[in-house]
C-alpha positions in Angstrom: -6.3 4.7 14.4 -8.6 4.2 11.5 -11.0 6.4 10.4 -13.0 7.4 7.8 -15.2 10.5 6.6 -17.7 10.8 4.1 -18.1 13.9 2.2 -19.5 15.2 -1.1 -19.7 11.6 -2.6 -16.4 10.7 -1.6 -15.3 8.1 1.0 -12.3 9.2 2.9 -9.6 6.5 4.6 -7.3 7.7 7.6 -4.9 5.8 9.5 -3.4 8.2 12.7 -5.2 11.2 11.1 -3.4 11.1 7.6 -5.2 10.4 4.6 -4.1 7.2 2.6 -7.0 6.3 0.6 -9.7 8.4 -1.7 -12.8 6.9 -3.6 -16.0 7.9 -5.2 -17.4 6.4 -7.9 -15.7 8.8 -10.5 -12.9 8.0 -9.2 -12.7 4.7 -7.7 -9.5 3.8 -5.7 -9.9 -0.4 -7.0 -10.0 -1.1 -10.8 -9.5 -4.3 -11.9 -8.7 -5.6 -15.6 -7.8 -8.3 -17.6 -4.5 -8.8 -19.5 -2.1 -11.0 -21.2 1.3 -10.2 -21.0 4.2 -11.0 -23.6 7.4 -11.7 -21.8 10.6 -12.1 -24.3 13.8 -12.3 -22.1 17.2 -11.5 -23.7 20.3 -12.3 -21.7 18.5 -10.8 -18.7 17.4 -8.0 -20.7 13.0 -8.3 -20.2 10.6 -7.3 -22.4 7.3 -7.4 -21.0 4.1 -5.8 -22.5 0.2 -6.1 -21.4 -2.2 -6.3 -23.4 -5.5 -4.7 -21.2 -8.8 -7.1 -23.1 -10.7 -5.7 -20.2 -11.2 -3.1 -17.7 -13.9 -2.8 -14.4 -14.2 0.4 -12.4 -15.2 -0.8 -8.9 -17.8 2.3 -8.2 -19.9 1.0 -5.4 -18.8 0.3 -1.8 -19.8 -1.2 1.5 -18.5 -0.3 4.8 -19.0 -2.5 7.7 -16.8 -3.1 11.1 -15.9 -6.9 12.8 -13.8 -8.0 15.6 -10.7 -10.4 14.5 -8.6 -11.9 17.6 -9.7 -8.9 19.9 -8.7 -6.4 16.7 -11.3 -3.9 14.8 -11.1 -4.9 11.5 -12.8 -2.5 8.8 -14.1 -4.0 5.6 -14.9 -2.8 2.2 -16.6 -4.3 0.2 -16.0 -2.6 -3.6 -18.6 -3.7 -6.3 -19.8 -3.7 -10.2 -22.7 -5.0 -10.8 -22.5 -8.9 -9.6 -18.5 -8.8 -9.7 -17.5 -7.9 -6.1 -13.3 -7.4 -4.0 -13.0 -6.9 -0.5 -10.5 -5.0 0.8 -10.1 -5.4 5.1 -8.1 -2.9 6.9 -6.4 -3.8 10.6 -3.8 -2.0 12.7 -1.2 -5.0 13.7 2.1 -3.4 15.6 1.5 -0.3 15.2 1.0 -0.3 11.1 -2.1 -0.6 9.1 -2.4 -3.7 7.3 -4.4 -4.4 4.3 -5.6 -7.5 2.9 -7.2 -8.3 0.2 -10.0 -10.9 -1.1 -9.7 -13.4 -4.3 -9.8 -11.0 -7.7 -13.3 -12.6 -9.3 -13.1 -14.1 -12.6 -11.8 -13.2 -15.2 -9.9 -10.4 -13.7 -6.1 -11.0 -13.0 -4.8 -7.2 -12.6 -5.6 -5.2 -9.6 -4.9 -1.2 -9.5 -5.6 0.7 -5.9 -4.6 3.9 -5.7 -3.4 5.7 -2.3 -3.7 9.2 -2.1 -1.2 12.0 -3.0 -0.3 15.6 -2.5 0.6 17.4 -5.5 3.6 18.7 -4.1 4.2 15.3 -2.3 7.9 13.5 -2.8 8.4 9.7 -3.1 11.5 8.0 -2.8 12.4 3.7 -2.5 11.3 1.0 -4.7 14.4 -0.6 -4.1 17.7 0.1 -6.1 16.9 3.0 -8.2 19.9 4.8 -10.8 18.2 7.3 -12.6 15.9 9.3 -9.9 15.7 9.6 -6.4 12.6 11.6 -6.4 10.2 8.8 -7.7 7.5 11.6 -8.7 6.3 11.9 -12.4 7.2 8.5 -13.4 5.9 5.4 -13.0 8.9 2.3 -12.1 8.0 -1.4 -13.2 9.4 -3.4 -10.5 10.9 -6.4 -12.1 14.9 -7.7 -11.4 16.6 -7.8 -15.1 20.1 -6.3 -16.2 20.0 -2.8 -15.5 21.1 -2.2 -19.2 24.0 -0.3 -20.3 23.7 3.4 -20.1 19.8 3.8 -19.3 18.7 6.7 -20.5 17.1 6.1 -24.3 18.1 9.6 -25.1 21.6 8.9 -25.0 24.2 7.4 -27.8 25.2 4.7 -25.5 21.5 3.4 -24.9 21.2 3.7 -28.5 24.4 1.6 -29.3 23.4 -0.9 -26.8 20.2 -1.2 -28.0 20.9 -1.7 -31.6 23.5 -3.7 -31.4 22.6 -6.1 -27.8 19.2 -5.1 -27.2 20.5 -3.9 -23.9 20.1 0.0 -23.5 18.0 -0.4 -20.2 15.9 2.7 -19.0 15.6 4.8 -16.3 13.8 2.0 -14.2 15.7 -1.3 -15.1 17.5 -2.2 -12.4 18.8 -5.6 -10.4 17.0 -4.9 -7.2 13.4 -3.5 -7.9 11.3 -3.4 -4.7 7.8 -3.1 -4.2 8.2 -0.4 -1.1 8.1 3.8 -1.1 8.3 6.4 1.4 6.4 9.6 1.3 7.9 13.1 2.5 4.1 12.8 4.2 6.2 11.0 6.4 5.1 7.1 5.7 5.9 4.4 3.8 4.0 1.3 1.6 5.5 -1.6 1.7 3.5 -4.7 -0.8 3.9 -8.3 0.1 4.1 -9.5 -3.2 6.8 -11.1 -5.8 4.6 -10.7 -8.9 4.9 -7.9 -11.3 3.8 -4.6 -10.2 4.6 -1.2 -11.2 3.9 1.3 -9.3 3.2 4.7 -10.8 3.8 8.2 -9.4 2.9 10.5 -12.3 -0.8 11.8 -11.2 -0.8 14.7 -8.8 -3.5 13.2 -7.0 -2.8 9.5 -6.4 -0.3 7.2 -6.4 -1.0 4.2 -8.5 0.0 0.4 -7.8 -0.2 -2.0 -10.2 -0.1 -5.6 -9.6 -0.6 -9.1 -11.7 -0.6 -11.2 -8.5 -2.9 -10.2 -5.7 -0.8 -9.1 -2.5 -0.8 -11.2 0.5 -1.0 -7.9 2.1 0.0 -4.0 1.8 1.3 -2.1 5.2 1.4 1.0 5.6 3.2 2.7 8.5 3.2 6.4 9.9 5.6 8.1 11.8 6.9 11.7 13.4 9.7 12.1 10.8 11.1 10.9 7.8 14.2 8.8 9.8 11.6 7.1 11.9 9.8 6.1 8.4 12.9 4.7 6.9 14.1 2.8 10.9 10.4 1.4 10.6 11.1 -0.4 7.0 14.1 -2.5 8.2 12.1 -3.0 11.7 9.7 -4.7 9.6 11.1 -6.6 7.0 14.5 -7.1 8.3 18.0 -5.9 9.0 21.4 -6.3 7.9 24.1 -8.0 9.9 27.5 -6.2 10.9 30.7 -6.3 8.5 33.7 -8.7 9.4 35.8 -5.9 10.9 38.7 -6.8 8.5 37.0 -5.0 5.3 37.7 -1.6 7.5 41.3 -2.1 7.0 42.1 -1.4 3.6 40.9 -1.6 -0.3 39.8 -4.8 -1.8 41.8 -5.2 -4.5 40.0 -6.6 -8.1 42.4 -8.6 -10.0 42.9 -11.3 -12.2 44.8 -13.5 -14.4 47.0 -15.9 -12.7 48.9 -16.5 -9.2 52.0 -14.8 -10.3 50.2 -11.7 -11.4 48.3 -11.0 -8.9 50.9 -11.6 -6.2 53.2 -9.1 -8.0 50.4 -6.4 -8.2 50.1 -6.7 -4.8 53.6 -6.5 -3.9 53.8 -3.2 -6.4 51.3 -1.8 -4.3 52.5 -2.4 -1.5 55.9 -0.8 -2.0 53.9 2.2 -2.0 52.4 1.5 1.6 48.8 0.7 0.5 46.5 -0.5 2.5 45.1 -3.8 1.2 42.6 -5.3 2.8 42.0 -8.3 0.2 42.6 -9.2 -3.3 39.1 -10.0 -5.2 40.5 -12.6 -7.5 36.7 -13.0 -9.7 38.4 -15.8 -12.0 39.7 -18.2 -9.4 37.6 -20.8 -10.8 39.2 -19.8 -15.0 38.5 -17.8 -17.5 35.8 -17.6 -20.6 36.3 -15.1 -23.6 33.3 -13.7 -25.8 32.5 -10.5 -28.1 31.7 -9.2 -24.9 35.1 -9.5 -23.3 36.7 -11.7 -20.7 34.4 -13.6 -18.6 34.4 -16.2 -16.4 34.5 -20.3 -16.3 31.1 -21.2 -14.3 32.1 -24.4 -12.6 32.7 -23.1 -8.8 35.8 -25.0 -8.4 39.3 -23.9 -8.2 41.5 -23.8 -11.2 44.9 -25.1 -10.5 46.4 -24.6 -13.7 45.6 -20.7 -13.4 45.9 -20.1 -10.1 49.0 -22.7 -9.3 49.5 -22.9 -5.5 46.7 -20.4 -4.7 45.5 -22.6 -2.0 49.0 -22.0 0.3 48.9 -18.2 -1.0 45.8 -17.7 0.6 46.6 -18.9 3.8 50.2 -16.9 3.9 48.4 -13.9 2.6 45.7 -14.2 5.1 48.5 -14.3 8.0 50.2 -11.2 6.7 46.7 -9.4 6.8 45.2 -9.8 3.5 42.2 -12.0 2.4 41.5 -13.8 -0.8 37.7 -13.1 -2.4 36.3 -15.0 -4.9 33.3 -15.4 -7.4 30.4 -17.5 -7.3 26.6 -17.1 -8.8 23.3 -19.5 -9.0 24.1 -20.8 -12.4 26.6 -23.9 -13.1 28.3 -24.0 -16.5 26.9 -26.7 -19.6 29.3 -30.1 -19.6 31.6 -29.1 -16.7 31.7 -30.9 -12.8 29.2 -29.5 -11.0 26.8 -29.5 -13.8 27.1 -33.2 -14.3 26.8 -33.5 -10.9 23.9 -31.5 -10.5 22.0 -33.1 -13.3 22.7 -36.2 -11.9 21.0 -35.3 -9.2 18.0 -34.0 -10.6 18.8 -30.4 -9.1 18.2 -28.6 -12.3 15.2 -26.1 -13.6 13.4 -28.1 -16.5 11.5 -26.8 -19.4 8.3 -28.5 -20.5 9.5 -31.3 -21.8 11.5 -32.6 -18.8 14.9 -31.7 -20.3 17.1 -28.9 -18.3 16.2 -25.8 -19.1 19.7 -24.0 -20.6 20.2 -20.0 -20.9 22.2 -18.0 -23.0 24.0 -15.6 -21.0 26.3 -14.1 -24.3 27.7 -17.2 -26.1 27.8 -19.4 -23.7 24.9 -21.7 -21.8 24.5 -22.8 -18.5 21.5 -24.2 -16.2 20.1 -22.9 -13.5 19.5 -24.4 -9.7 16.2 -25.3 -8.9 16.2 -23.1 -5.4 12.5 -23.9 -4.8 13.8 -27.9 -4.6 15.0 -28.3 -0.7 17.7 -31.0 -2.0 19.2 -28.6 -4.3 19.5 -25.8 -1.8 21.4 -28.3 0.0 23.9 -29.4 -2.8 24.4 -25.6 -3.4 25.5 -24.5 0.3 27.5 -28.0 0.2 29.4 -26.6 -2.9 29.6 -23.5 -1.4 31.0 -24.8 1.6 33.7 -27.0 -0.2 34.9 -25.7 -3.2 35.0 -21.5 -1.5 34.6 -21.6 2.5 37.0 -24.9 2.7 39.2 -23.6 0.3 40.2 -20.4 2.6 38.2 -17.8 0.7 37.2 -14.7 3.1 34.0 -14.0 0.8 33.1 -13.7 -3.1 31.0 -11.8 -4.9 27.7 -13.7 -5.2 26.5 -12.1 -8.8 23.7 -12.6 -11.1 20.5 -13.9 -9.3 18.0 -11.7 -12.1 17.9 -13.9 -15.1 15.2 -16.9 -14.1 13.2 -17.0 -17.3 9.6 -16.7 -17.1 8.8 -20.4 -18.8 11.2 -22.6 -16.4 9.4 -25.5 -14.5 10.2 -25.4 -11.0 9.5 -27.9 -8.5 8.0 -25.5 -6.1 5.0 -25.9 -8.4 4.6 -21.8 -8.1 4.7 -20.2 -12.1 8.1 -18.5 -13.1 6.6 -15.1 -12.5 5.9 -15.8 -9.1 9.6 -17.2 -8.4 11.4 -14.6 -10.8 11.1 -11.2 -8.5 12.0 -13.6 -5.5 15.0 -15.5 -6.6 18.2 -13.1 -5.7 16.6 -13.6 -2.3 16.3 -17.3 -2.3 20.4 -16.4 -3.5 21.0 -14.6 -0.5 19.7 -16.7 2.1 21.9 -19.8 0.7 25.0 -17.6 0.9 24.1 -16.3 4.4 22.5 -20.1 5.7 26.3 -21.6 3.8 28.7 -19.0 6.0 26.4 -19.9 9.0 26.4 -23.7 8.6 30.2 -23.4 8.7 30.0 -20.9 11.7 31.9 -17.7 9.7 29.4 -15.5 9.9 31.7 -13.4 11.6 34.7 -13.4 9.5 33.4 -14.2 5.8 31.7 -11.4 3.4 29.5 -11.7 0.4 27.9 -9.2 -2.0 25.5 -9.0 -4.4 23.9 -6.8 -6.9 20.3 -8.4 -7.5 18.1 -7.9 -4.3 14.5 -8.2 -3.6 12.6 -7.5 0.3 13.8 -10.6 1.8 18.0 -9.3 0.9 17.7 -6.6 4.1 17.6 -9.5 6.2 20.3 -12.3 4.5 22.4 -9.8 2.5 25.0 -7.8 4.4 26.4 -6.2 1.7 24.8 -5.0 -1.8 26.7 -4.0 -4.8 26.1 -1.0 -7.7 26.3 -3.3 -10.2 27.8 -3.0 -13.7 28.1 0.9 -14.3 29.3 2.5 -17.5 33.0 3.7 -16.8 32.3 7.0 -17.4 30.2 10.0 -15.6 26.8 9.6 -17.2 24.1 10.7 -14.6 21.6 7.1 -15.7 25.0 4.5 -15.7 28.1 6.2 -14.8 29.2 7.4 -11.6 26.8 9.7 -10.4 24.1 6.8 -10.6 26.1 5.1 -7.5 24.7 7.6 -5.1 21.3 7.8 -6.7 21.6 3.9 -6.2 22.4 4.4 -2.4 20.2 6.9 -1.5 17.2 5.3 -3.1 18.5 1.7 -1.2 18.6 3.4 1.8 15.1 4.8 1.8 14.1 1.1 0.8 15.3 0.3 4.2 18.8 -1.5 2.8 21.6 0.5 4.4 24.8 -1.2 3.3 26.0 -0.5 -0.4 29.0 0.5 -2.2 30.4 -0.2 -6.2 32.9 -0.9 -8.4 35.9 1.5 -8.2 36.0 2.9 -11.8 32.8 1.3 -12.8 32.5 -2.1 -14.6 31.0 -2.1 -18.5 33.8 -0.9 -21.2 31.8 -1.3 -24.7 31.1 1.0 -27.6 34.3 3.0 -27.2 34.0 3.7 -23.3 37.2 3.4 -21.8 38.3 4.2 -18.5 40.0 7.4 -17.8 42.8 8.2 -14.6 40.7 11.2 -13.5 37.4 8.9 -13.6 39.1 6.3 -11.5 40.9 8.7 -9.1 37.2 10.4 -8.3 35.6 7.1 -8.5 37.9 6.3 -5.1 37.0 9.4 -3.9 33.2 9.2 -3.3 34.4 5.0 -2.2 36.0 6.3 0.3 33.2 7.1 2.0 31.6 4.3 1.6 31.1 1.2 3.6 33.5 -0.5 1.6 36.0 0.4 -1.0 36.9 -2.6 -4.3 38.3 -2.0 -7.5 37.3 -3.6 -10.6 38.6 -4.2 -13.5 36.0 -3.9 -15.8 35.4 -6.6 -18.9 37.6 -5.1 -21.1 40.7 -4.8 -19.0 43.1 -3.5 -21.3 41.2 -0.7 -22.3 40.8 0.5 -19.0 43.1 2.8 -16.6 44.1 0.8 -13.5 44.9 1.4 -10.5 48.3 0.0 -11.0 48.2 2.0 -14.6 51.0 4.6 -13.0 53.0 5.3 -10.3 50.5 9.0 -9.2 47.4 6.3 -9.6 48.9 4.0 -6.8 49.5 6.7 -4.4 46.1 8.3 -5.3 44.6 5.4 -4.3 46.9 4.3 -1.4 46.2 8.0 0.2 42.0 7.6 -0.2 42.5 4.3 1.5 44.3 6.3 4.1 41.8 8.5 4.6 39.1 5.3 4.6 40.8 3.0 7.1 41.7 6.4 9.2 37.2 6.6 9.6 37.2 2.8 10.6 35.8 3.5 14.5 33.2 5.7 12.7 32.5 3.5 10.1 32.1 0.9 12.7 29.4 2.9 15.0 27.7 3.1 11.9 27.6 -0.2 10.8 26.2 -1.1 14.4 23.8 1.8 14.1 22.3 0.1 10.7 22.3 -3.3 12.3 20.6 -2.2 15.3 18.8 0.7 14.9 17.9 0.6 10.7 19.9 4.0 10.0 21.6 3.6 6.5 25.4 4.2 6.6 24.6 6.3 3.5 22.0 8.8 4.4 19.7 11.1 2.9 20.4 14.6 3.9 16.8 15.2 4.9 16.7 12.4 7.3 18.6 14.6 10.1 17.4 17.9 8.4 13.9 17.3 7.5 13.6 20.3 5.2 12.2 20.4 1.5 15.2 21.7 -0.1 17.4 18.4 -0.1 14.6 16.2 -1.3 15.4 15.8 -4.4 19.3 15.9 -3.6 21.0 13.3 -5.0 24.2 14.7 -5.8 25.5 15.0 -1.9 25.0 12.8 1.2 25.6 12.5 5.1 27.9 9.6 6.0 26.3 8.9 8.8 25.1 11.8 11.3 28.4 13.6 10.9 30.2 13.7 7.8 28.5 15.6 4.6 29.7 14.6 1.4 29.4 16.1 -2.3 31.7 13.7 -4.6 32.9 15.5 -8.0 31.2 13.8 -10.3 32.2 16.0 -13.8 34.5 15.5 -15.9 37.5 18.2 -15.9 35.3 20.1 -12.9 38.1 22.0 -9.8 35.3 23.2 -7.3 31.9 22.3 -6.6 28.7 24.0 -5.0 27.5 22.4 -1.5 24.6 23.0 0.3 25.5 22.6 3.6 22.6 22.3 6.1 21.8 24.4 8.7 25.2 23.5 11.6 28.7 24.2 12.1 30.9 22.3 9.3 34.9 22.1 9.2 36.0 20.9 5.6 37.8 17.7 6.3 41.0 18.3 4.6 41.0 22.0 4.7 39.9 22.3 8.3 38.2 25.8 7.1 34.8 26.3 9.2 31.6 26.7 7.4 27.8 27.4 8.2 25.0 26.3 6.8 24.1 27.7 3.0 25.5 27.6 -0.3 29.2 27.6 -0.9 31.6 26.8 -4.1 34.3 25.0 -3.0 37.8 24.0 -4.6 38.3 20.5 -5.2 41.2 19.5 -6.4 42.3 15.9 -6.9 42.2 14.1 -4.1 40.4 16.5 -1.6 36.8 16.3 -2.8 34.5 18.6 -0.8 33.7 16.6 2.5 32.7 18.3 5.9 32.4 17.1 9.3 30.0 18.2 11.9 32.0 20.9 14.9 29.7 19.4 17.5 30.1 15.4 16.4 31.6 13.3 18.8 34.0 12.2 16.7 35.1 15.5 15.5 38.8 14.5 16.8 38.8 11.5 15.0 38.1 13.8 11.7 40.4 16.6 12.9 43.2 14.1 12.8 42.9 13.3 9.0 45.0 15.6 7.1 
């Protein structure tokens, strides 16, 4: 399965006949250097530069073969002059594993480069907004805000960066993951939490970039690109099934009291909308900054807000809606469970022994030391108490990408080893919480930070905090960019917020945004609403009496694809197929790699979401089959086609051969 070939100078590296790895002492595939980084963090916005002091090409090379536990095991052995890094290469279930010896002194960067095709396509690296097509670019992998409106060309980023210092770029995002696939029909996955960035641009190699040495990098190949992408979630882990309730309607985001919320939902109701739950986020009170209205961190109910709440949830929950909540890793500055907490010793520490507070926008709050087993504990105990005892059918679990760089932890491991790590540390102590109380089955959490070990303890990811507009980098085309590049990381369930989230700088929410915003969520795994942080400036979708029934008939159309849905969920569970797919990854074909506009909902439904402004029709590209338009029921082959889209009857098709095609037939 390993081979290699010598030829002109140059050593060759194959694993099952496809070349991985290049060298020759022009050109060697290991450099390593010295730097010291600068790391200034701003409200979870990172700044992090390297200065290089020193750089060693590793030109020379030994090859020798050994026998490890009945394995072959190939090493090389790269040198310069008396500094020397060995690099061992082993096939271990069917994927080549590479590990890696001690980087000599003084080095602490280590670049290998795995060979490209010029005409190659990448795609992964966890949640990506910008591209999808990783090619020409290199991404730092690092979990910070993902910035408001990315794209340093644009006003927005410009704004936010003058003002905030939190414009973001094309790669900031919440769940950076060290782990691409190839359209050569493999994928890379590193085993590491420290920096990297791994960088695409050079027609010739790919090149990864790390500041902690990996326990290991595996490479896998398989027949097709689907395989590939099944193989990533066989490895490092799948999702678990939804609770079958989220199927049945919209989750509702609202706020503001008991009395308000009950008589939105009743509104909404009158109108014969589907609810499936209310997301009340400020359950636990309310905060107000420049920023707009946030929320009261002390994870405990607020009875003067929410009066009665507790008997609401349980006569909501017998008439078929659930209550959601809010929770996140931090606890508020001189509030309960911060006391408490502190009391206990359960607190990250700076230097000096004193807690280590962090400004997240005019307010502080401290953060759980989730490296410390007893705090771990305390946390799932709160969570269990104060959400799971309280009748709560889930929350949002946010935030998870702020750890600062200089906390002490009691781990003992540095900051920058923790900080790429901790929204999965997050997610395990929401999963091991629900599980403890044996509600795995019925209670749902989501997140928007994520790292590798999220595929296996997050069953539900979040977008994040788009702009509420239709900006390609932060708006609502970034959602599917978001997907797509999730689901190639091997993370199949993801959806956003309805409407999108950050209202600054004179964004404000329009109907027509919201209306196609519900569009594309409903065909999703999961359709929520939120209201973004500047409520009032936002359109609602309780704003107007055409905005409810928009929204009650896309929920329609969602709970009507709940079997379907369902088969999918199970198929991402079981078998590592994303709900939202890829087009290529049932038609392997070079024109929808870099796609990103369009999508298969599962194997059977294509779907193009408008995602301009003002814009009645859009062009498909329909792959090569039979497709009925879903609301039209008008047959169509394969090939490019310009479509009408109205409001409310975005351009989705559904396979003529798909055993659910009566299911889809029946949707009007």
């Amino acid at each position: 399965m390993i081979s290699f070939s010598k030829q002109n100078g140059k050593l060759s590296v194959f694993y099952n006949q496809l070349k991985i790895l290049e060298h020759s002492e022009s050109s060697p595939m290991l450099v390593l250097k010295r730097g010291k980084e600068s790391v200034d963090m701003y409200r979870g916005n990172f700044f992090i530069s390297d200065a290089i002091e020193e750089t060693l090409p590793l030109g020379t090379y030994l090859l020798s073969e050994s026998y490890s536990e009945g394995r072959g095991v190939s090493n090389l052995t790269f040198s310069a002059g008396a500094k020397t890094f060995s690099l061992e290469l082993s096939e271990r279930d069917g994927r080549l594993h590479l590990g890696f010896s001690p980087l000599p002194e003084p080095y602490n960067r280590l670049f290998i480069r795995f060979h490209a095709d010029p005409l190659e396509c990448v795609w992964g690296c966890g949640e990506q907004f910008s591209h999808f097509n990783l090619r020409g670019k290199n991404y730092p992998l690092w979990t910070q805000e993902q910035g408001v409106g990315r794209n340093k060309e644009t006003e927005i980023t410009q704004i936010a960066d003058r003002l905030d210092r939190a414009g973001g770029d094309y790669h900031t995002t919440f769940y950076p993951q060290p782990t691409f696939v190839s359209s050569r029909r493999y994928f890379v996955h590193a085993d590491t939490y420290g920096y990297a960035d791994f960088d695409f641009s050079n027609p010739s190699y790919h090149e990864l970039q790390f500041w902690d040495v990996p326990d290991s990098i595996v490479l896998s190949v398989k027949p097709s690109l689907l395989e590939v992408v099944q193989d990533v979630s066989r490895f490092l882990g799948r999702q678990q099934t939804l609770p079958g309730w989220v199927y049945d309607g919209i989750i509702l985001g609202m706020q503001g009291g008991t009395s308000t919320c009950l008589q939105k939902l009743a509104r909404v109701q009158e109108s014969n909308m589907k609810v499936a739950g209310l997301w009340i986020q400020d359950w636990e009170g309310e905060k107000y900054t420049s920023f707009g209205k946030r929320l009261r961190w002390n994870w405990q109910w607020d009875q003067k807000l929410y009066p009665g709440l507790d008997a609401e949830i349980v006569r909501l929950r017998q008439s078929g809606v659930r209550v959601l909540g809010y929770i996140n890793p931090y606890v508020l500055v001189d509030h309960p469970l911060y006391e408490e907490a502190a009391r206990l010793d359960l607190l990250g520490k700076r230097e000096d022994g004193s807690v280590y507070l962090v400004d997240f926008g005019e307010f502080d709050a401290a953060i759980v030391d989730f490296t410390k087993p007893e705090a771990v504990a305390w946390y799932k105990q709160v969570i269990n108490k104060e959400l799971i005892d309280f009748g709560l059918s889930g929350w949002m679990a946010d935030f998870g990408e702020y750890l600062p760089t200089d906390v002490v932890l009691a781990g003992g491991k540095p900051a920058m080893l923790e900080h790429n790590r901790w929204p999965g540390y997050w997610a395990e102590i929401n999963k091991d919480a629900i599980q403890e109380a044996g509600r795995q089955d019925d209670i749902l959490f989501f997140m928007r930070a994520g790292c590798a070990r999220s595929l296996s303890s997050c069953r539900m990811m979040w977008a994040g905090d788009q702009n509420v507009d239709w900006s390609e980098d932060d708006g609502l085309p970034s959602v599917l960019t978001a997907t797509l590049s999730l689901a190639m990381s091997g993370m199949g369930l993801n959806h956003s917020d309805i409407g999108g989230y950050t209202t600054l700088y004179g964004m404000k929410r329009s109907k027509e945004l919201l209306i196609r915003w519900a569009e594309q969520a409903a065909f999703s795994p999961l359709m929520r609403t939120h209201e973004g942080n500047r409520p009032k400036d936002n359109w609602q979708f309780d704003s107007d009496q055409e905005t409810i029934d928009a929204l009650a008939r896309m929920t329609d159309v969602h709970v009507k694809l709940k079997p379907y849905l369902m088969h999918l969920d199970e198929e991402n569970a079981h078998e590592g197929i994303p709900v939202v797919r890829p087009i290529f990854l049932h038609y392997e074909l070079e024109a929808f790699w870099n796609v990103k506009d369009s999508y298969l909902l599962g194997r059977d439904l294509f779907v193009a979401p408008v995602l301009e402004q003002g814009a009645g029709r859009r062009e498909v590209l329909l792959p090569d089959d039979q497709w009925v338009h879903l609301f039209t029921k008008l047959e169509y082959q394969g090939g490019r086609h310009t479509v009408e889209a109205p409001l409310l009857r975005p351009p989705v098709f559904y396979r003529k051969a798909s055993s659910f095609a009566p299911l889809f037939a029946s949707i009007q």
